[in-house]
mmCIF entry with sequence, helices, sheets and N, C-alpha, C, O atoms, coordinates in Angstrom:
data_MODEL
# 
_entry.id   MODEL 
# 
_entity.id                         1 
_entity.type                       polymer 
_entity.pdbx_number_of_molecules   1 
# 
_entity_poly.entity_id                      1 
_entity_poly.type                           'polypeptide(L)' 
_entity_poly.nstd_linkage                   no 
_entity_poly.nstd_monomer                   no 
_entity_poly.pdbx_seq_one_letter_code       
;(UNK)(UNK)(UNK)(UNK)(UNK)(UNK)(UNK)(UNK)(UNK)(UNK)(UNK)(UNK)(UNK)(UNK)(UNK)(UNK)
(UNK)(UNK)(UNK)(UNK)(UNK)(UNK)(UNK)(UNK)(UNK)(UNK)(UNK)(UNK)(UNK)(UNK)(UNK)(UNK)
(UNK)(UNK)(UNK)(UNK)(UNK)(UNK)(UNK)(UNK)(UNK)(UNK)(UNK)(UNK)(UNK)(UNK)(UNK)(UNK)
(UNK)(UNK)(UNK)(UNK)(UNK)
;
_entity_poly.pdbx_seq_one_letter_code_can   XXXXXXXXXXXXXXXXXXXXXXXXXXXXXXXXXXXXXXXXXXXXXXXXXXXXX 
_entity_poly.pdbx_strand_id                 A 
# 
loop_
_entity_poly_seq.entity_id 
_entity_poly_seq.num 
_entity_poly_seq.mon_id 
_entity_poly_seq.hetero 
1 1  UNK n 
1 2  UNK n 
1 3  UNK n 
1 4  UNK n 
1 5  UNK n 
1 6  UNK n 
1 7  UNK n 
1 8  UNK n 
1 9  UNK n 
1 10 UNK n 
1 11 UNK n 
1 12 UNK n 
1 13 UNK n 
1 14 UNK n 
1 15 UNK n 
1 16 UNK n 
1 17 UNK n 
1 18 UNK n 
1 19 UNK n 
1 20 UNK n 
1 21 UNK n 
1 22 UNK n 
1 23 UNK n 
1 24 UNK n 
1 25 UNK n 
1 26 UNK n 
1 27 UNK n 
1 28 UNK n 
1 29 UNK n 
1 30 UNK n 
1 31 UNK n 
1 32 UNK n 
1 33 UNK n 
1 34 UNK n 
1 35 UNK n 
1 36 UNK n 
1 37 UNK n 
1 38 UNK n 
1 39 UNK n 
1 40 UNK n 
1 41 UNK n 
1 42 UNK n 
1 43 UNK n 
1 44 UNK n 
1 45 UNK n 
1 46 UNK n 
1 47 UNK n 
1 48 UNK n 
1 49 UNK n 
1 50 UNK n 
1 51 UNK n 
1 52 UNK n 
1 53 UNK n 
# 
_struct_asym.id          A 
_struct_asym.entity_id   1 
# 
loop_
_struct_conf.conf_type_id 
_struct_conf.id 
_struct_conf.pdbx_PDB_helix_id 
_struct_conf.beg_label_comp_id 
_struct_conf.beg_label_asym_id 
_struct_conf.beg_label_seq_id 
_struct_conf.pdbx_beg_PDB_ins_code 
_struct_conf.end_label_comp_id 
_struct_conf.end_label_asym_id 
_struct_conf.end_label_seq_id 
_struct_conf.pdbx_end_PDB_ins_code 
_struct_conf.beg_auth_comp_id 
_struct_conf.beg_auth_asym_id 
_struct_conf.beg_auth_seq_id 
_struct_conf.end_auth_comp_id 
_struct_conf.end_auth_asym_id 
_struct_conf.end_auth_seq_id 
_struct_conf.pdbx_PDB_helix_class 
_struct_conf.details 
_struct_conf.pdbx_PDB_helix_length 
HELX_P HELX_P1 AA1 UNK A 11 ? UNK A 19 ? UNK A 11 UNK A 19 1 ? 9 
HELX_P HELX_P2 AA2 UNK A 45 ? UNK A 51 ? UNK A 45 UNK A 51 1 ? 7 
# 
_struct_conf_type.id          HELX_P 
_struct_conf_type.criteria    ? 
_struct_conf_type.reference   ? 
# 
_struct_sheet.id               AA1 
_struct_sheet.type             ? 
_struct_sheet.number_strands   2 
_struct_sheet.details          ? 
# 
_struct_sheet_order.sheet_id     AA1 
_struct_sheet_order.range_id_1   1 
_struct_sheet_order.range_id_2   2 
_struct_sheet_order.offset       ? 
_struct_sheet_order.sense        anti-parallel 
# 
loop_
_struct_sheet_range.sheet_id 
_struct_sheet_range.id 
_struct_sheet_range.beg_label_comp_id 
_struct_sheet_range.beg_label_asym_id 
_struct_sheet_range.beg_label_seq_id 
_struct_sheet_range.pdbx_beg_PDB_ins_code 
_struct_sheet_range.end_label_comp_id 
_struct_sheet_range.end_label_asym_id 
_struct_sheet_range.end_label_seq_id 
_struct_sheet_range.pdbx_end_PDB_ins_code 
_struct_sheet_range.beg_auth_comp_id 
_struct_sheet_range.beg_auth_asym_id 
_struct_sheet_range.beg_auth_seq_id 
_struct_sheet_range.end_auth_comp_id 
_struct_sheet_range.end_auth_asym_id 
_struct_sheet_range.end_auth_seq_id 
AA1 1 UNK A 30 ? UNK A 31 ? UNK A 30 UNK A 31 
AA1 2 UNK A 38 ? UNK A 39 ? UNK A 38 UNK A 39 
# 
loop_
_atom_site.group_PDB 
_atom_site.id 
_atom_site.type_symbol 
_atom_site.label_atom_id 
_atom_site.label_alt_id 
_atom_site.label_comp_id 
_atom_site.label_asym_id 
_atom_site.label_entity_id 
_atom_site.label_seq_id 
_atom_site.pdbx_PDB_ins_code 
_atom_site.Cartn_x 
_atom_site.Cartn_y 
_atom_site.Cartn_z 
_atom_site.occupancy 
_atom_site.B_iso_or_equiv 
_atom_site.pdbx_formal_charge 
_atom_site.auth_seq_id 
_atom_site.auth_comp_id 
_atom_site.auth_asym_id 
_atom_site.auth_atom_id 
_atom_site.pdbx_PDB_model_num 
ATOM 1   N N  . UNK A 1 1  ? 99.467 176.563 84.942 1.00 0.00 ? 1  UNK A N  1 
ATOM 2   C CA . UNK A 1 1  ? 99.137 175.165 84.728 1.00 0.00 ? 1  UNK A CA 1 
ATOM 3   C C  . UNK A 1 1  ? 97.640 175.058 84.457 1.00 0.00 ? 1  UNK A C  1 
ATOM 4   O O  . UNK A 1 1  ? 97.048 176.099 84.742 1.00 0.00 ? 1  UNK A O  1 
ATOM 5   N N  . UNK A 1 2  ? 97.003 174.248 84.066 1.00 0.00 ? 2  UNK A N  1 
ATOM 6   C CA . UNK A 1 2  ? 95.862 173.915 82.918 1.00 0.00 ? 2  UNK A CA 1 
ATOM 7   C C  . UNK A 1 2  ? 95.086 172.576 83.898 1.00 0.00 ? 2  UNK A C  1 
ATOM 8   O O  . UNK A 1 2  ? 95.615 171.465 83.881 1.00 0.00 ? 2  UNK A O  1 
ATOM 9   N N  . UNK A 1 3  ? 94.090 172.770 84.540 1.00 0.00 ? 3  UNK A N  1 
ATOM 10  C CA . UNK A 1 3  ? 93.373 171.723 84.759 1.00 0.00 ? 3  UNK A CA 1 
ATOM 11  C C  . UNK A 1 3  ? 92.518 171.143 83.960 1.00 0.00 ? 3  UNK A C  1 
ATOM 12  O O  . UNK A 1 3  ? 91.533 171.684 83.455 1.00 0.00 ? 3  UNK A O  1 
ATOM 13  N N  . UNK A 1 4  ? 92.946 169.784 83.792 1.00 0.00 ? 4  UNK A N  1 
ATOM 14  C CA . UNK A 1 4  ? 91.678 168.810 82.468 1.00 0.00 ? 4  UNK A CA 1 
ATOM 15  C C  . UNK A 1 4  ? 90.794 168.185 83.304 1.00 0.00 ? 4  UNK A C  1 
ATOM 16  O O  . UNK A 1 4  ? 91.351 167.474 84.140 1.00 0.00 ? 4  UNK A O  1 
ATOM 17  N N  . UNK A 1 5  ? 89.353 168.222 83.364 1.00 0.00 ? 5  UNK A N  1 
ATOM 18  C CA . UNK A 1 5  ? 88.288 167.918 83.631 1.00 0.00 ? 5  UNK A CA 1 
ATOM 19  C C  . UNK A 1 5  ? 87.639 166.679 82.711 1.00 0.00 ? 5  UNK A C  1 
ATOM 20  O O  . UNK A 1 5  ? 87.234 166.970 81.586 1.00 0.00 ? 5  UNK A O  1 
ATOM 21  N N  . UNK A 1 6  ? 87.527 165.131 83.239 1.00 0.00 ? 6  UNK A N  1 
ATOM 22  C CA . UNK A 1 6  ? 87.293 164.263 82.439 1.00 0.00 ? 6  UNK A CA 1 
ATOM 23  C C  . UNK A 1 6  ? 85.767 163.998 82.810 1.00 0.00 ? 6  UNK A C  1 
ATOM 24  O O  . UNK A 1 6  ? 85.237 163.911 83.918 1.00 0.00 ? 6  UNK A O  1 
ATOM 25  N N  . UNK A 1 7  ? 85.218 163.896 81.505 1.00 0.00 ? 7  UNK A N  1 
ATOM 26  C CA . UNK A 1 7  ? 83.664 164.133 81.573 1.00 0.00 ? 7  UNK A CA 1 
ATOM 27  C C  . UNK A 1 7  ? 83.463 162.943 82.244 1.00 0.00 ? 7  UNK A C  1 
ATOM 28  O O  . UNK A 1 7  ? 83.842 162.004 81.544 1.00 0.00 ? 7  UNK A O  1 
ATOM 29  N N  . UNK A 1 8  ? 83.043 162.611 83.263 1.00 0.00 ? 8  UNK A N  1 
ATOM 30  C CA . UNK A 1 8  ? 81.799 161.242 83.463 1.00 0.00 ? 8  UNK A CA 1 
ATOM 31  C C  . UNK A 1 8  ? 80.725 161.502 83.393 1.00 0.00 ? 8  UNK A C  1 
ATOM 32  O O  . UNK A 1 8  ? 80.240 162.535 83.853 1.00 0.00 ? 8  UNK A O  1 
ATOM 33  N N  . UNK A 1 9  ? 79.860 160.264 82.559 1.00 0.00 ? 9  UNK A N  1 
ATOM 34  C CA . UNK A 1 9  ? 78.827 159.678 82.220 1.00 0.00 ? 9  UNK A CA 1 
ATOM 35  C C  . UNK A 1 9  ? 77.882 159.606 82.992 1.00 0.00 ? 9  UNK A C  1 
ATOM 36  O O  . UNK A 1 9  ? 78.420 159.250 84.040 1.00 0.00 ? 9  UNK A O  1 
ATOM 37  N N  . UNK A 1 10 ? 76.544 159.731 83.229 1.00 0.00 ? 10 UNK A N  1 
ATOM 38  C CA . UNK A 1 10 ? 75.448 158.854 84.364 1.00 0.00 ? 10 UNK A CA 1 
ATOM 39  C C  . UNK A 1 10 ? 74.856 158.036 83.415 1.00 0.00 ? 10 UNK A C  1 
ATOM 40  O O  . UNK A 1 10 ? 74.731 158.393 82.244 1.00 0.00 ? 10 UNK A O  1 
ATOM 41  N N  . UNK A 1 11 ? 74.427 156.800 83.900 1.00 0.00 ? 11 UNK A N  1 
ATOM 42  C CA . UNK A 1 11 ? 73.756 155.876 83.546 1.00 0.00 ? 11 UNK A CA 1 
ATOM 43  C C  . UNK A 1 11 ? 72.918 156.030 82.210 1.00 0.00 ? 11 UNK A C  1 
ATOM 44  O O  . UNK A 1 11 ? 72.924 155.214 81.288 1.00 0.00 ? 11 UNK A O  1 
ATOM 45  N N  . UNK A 1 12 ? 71.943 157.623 82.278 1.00 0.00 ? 12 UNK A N  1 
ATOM 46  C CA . UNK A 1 12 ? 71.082 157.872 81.639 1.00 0.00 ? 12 UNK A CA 1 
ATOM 47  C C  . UNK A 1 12 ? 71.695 158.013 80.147 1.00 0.00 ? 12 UNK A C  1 
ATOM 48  O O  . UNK A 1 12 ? 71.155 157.625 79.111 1.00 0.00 ? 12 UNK A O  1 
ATOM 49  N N  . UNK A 1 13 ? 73.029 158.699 80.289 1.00 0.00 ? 13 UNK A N  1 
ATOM 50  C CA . UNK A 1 13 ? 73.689 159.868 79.450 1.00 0.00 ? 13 UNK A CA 1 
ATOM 51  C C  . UNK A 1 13 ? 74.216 158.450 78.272 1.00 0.00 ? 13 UNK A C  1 
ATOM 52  O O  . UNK A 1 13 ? 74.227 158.211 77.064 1.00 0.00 ? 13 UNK A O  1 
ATOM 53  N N  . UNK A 1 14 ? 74.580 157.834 79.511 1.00 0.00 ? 14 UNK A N  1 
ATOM 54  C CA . UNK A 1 14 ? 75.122 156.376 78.690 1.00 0.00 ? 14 UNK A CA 1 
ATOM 55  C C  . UNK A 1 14 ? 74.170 155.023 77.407 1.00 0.00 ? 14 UNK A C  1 
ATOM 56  O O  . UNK A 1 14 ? 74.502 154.672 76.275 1.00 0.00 ? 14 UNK A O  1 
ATOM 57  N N  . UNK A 1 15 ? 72.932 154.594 78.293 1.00 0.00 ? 15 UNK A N  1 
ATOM 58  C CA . UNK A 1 15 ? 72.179 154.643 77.488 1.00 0.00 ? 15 UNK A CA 1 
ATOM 59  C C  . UNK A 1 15 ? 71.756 155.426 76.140 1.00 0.00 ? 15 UNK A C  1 
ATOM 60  O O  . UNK A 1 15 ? 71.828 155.115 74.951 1.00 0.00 ? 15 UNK A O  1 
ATOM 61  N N  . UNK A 1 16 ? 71.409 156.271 76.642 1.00 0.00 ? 16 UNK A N  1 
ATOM 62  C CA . UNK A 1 16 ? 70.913 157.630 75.710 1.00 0.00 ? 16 UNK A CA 1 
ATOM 63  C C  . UNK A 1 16 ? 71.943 157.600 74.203 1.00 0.00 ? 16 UNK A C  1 
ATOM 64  O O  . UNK A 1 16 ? 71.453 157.721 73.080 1.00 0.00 ? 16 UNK A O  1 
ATOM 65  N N  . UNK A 1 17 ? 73.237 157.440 74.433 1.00 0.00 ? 17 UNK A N  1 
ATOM 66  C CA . UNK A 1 17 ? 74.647 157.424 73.556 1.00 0.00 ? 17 UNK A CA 1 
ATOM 67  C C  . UNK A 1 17 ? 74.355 156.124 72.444 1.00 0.00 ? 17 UNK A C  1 
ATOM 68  O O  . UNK A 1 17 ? 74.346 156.088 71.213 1.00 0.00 ? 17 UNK A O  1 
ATOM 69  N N  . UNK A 1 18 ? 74.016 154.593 74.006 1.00 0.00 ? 18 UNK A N  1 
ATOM 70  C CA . UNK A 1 18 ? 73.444 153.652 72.997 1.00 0.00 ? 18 UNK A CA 1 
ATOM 71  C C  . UNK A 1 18 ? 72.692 154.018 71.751 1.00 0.00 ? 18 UNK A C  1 
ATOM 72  O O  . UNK A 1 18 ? 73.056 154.120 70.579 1.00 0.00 ? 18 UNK A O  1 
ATOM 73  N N  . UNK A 1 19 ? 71.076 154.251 72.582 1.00 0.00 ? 19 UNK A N  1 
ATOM 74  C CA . UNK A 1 19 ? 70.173 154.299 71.260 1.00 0.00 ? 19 UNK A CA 1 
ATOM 75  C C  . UNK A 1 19 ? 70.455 155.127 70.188 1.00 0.00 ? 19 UNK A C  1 
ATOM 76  O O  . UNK A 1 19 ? 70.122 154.675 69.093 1.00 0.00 ? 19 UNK A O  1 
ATOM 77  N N  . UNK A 1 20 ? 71.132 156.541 70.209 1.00 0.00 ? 20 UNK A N  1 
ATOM 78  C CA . UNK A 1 20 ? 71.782 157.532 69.418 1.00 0.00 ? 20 UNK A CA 1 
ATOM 79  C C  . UNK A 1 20 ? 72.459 156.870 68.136 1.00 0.00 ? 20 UNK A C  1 
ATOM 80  O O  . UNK A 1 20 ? 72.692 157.345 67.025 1.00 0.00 ? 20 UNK A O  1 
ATOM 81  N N  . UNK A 1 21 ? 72.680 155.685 68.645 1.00 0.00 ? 21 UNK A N  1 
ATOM 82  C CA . UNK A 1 21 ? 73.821 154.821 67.904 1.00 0.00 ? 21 UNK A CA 1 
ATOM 83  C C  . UNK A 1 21 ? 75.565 155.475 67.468 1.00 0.00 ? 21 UNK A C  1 
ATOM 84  O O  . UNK A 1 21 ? 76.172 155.489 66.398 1.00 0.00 ? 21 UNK A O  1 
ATOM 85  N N  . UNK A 1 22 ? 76.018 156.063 69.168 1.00 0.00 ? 22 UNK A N  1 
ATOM 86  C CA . UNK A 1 22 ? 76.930 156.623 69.454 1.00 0.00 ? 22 UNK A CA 1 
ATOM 87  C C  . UNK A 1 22 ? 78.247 155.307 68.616 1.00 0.00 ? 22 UNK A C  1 
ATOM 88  O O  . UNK A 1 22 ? 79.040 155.344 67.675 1.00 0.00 ? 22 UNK A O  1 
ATOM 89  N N  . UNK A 1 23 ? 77.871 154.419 69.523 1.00 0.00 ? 23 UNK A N  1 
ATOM 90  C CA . UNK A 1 23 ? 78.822 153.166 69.739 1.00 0.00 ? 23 UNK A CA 1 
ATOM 91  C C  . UNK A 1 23 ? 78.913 152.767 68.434 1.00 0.00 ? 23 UNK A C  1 
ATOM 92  O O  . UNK A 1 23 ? 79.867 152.012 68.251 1.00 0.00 ? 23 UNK A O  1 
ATOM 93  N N  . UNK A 1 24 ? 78.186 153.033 67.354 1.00 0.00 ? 24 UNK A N  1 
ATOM 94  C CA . UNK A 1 24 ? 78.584 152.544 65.797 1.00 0.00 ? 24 UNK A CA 1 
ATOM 95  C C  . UNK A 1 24 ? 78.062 151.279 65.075 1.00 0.00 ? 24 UNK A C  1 
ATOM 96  O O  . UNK A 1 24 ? 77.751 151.104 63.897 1.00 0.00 ? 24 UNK A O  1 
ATOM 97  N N  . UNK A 1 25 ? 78.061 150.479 66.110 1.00 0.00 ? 25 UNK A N  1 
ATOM 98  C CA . UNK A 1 25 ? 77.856 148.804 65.608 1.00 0.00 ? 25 UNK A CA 1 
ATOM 99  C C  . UNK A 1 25 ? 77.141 148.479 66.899 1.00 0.00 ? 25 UNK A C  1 
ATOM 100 O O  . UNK A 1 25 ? 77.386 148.875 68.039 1.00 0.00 ? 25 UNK A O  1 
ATOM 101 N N  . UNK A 1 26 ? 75.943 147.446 66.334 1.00 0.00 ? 26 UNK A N  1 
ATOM 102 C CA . UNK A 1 26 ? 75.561 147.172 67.935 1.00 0.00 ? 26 UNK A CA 1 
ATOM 103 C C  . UNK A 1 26 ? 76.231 145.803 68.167 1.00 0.00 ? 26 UNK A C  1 
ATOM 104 O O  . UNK A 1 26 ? 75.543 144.906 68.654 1.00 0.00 ? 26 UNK A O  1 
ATOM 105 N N  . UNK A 1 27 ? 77.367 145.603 67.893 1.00 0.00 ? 27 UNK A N  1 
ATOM 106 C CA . UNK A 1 27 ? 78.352 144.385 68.249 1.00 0.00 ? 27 UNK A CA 1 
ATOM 107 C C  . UNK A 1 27 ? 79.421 144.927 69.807 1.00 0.00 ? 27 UNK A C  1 
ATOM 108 O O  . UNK A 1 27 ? 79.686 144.404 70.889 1.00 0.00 ? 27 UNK A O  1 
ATOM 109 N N  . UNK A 1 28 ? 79.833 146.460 69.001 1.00 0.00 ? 28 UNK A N  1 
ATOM 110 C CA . UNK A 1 28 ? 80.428 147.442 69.830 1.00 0.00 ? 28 UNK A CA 1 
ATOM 111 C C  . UNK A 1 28 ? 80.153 146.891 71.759 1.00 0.00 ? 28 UNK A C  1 
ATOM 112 O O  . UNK A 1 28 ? 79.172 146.837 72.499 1.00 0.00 ? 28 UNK A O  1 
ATOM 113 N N  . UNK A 1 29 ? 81.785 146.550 71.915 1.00 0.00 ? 29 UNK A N  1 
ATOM 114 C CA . UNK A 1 29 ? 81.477 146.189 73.361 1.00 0.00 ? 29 UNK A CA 1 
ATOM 115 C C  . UNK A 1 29 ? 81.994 146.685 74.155 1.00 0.00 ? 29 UNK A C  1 
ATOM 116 O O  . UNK A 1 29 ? 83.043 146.195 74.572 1.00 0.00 ? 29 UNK A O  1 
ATOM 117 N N  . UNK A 1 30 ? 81.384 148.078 74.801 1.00 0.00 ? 30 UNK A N  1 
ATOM 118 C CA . UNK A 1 30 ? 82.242 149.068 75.420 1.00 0.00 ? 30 UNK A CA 1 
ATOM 119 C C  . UNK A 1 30 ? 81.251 148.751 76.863 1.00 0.00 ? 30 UNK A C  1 
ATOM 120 O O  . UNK A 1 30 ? 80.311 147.956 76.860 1.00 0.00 ? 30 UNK A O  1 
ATOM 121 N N  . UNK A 1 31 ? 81.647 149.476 77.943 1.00 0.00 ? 31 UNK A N  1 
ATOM 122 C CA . UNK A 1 31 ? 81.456 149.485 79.478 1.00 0.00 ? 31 UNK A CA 1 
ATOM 123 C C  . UNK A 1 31 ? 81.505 150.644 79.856 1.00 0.00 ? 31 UNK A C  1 
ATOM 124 O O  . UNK A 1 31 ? 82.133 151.521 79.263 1.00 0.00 ? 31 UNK A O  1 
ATOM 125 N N  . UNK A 1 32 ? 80.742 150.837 81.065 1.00 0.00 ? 32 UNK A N  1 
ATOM 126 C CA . UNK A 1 32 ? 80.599 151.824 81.737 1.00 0.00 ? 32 UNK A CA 1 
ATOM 127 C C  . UNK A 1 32 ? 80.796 152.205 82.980 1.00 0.00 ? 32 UNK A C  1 
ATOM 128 O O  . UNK A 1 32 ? 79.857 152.456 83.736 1.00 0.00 ? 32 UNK A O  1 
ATOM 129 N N  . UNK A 1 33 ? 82.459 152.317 83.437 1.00 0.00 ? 33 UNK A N  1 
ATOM 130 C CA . UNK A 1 33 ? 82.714 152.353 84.361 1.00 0.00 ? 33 UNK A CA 1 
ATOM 131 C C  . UNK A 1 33 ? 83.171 153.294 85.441 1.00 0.00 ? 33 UNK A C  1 
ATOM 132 O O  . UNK A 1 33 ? 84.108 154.015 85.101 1.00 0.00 ? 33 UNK A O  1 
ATOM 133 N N  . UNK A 1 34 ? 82.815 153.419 86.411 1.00 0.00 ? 34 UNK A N  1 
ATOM 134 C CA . UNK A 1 34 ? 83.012 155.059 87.214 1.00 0.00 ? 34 UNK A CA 1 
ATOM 135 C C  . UNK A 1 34 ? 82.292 156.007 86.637 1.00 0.00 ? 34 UNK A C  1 
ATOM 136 O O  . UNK A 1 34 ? 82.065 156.926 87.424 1.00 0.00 ? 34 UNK A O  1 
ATOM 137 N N  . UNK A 1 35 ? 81.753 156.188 85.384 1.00 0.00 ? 35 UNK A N  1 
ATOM 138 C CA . UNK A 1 35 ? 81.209 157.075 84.660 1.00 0.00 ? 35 UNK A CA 1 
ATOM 139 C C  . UNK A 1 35 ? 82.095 157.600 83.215 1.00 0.00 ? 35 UNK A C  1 
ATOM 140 O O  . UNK A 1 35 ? 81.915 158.619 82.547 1.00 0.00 ? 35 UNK A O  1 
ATOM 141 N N  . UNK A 1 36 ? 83.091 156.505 83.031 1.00 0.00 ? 36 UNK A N  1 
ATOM 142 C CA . UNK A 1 36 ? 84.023 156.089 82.160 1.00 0.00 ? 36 UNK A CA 1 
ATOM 143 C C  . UNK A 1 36 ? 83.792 155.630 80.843 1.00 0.00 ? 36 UNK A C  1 
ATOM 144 O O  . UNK A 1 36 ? 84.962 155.255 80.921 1.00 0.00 ? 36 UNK A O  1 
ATOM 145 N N  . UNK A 1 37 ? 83.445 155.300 79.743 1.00 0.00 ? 37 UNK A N  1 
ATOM 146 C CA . UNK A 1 37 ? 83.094 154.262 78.566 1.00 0.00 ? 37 UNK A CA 1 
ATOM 147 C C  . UNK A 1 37 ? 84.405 154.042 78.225 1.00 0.00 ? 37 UNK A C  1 
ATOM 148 O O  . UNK A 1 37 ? 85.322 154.845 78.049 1.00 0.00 ? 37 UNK A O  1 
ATOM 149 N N  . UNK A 1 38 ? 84.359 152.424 78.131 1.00 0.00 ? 38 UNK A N  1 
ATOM 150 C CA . UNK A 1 38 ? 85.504 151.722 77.916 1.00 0.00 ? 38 UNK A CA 1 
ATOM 151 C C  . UNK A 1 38 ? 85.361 150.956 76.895 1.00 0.00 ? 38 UNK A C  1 
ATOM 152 O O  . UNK A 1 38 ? 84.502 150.109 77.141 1.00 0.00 ? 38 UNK A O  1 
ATOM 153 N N  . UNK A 1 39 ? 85.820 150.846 75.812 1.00 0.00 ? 39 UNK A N  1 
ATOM 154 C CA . UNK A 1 39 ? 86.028 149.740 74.678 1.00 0.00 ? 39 UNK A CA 1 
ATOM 155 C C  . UNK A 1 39 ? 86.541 148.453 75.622 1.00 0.00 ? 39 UNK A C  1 
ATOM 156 O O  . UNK A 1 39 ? 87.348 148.674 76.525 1.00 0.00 ? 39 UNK A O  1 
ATOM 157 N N  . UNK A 1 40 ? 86.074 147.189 75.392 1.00 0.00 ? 40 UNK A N  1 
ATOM 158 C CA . UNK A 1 40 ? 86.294 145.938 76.058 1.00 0.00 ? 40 UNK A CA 1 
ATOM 159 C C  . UNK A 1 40 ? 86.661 144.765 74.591 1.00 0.00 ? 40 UNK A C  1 
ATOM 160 O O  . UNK A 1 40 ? 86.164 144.519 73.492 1.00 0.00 ? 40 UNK A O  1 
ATOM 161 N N  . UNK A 1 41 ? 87.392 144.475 75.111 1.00 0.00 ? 41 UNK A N  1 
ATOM 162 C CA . UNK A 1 41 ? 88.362 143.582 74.288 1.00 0.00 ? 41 UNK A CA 1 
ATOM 163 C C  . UNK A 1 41 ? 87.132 142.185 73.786 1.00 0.00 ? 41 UNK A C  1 
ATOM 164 O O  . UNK A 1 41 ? 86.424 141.550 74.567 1.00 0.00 ? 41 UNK A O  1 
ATOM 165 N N  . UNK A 1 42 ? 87.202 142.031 72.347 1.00 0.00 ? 42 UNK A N  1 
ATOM 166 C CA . UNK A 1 42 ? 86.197 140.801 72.004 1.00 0.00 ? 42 UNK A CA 1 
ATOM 167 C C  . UNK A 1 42 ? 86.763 139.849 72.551 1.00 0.00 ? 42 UNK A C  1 
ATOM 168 O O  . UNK A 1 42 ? 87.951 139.716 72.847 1.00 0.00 ? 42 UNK A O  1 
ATOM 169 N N  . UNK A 1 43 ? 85.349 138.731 72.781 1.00 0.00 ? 43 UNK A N  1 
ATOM 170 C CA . UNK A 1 43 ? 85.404 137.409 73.180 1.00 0.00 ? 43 UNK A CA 1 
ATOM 171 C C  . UNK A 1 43 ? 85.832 136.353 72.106 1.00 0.00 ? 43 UNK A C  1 
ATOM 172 O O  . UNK A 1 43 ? 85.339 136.024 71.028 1.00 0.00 ? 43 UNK A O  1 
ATOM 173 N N  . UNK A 1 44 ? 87.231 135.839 72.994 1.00 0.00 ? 44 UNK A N  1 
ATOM 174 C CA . UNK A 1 44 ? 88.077 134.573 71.820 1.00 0.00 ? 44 UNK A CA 1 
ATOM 175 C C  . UNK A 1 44 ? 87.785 133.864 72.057 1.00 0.00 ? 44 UNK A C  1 
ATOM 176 O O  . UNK A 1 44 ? 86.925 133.791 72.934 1.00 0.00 ? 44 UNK A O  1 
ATOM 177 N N  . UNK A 1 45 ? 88.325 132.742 71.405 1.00 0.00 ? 45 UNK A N  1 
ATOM 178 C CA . UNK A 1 45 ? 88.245 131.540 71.926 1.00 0.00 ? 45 UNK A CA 1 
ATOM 179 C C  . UNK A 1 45 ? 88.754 131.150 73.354 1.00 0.00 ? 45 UNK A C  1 
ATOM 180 O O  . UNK A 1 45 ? 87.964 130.307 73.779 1.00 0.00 ? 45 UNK A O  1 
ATOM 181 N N  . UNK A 1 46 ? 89.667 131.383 74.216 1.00 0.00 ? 46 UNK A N  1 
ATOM 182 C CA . UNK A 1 46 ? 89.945 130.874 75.256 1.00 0.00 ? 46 UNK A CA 1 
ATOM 183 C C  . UNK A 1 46 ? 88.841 131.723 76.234 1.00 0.00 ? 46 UNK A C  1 
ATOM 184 O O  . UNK A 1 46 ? 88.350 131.046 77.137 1.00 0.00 ? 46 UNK A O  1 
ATOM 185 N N  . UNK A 1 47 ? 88.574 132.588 76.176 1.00 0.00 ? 47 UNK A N  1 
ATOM 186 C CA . UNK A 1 47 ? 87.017 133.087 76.286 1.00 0.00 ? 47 UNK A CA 1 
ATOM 187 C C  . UNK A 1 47 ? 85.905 132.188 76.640 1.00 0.00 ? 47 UNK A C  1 
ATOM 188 O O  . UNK A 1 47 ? 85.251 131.715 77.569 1.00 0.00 ? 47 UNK A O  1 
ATOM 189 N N  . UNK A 1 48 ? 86.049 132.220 75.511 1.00 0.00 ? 48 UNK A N  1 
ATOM 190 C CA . UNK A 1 48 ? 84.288 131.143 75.652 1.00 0.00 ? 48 UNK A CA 1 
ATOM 191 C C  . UNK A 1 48 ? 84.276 129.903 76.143 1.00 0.00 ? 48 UNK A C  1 
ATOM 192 O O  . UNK A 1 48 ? 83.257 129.400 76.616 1.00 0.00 ? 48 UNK A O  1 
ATOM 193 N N  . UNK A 1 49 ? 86.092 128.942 76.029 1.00 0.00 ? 49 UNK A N  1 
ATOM 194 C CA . UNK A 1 49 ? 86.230 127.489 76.182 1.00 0.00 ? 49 UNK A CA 1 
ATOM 195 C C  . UNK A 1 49 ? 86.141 128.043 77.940 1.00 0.00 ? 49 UNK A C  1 
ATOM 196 O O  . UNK A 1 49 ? 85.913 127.156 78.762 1.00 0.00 ? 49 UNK A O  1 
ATOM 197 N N  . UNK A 1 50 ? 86.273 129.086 78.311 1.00 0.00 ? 50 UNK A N  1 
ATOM 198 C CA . UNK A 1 50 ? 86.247 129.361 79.911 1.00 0.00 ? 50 UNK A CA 1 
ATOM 199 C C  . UNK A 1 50 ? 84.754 129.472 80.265 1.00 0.00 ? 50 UNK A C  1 
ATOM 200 O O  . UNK A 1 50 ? 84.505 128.727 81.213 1.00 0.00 ? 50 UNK A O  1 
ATOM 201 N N  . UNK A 1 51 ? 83.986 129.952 79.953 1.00 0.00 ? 51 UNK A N  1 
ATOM 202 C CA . UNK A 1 51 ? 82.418 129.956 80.044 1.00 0.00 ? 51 UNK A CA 1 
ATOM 203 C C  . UNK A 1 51 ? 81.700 128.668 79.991 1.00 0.00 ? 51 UNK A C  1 
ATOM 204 O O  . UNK A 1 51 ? 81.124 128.354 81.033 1.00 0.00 ? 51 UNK A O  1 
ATOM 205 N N  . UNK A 1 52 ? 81.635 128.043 79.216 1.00 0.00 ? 52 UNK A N  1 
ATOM 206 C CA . UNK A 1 52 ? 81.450 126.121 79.433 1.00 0.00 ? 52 UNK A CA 1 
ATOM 207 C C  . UNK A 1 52 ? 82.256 125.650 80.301 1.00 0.00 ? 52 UNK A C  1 
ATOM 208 O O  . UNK A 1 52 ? 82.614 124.475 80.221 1.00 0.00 ? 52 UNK A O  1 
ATOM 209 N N  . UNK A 1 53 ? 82.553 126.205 80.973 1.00 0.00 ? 53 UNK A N  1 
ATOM 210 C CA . UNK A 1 53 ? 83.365 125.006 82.237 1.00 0.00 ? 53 UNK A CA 1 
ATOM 211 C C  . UNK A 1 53 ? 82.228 125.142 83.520 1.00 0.00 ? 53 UNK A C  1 
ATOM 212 O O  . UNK A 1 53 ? 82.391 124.505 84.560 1.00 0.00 ? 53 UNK A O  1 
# 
């Protein structure tokens, strides 16, 4: 059996990816979680009508 080792990130490594212009677009709305990068779903409209309240 085969152990998979999932890379996590530190803070630095993550940044660093930013300025690199890893992420592609600086619209690109990914997260950094556990040491994870996560693509995060764009802001819709029921989104934003939730933010003005």
């Amino acid at each position: 059996m085969t152990t998979v080792l999932t890379k996590r990130f530190t803070i630095t490594e993550y940044d660093r990816l930013a300025e690199l212009g890893f992420f592609l677009r600086e619209n690109d709305r990914v997260e950094l979680i556990r040491g994870e990068i996560f693509s995060m779903v764009s802001k819709g409209k029921p989104h934003s009508v939730c933010e003005t309240l």
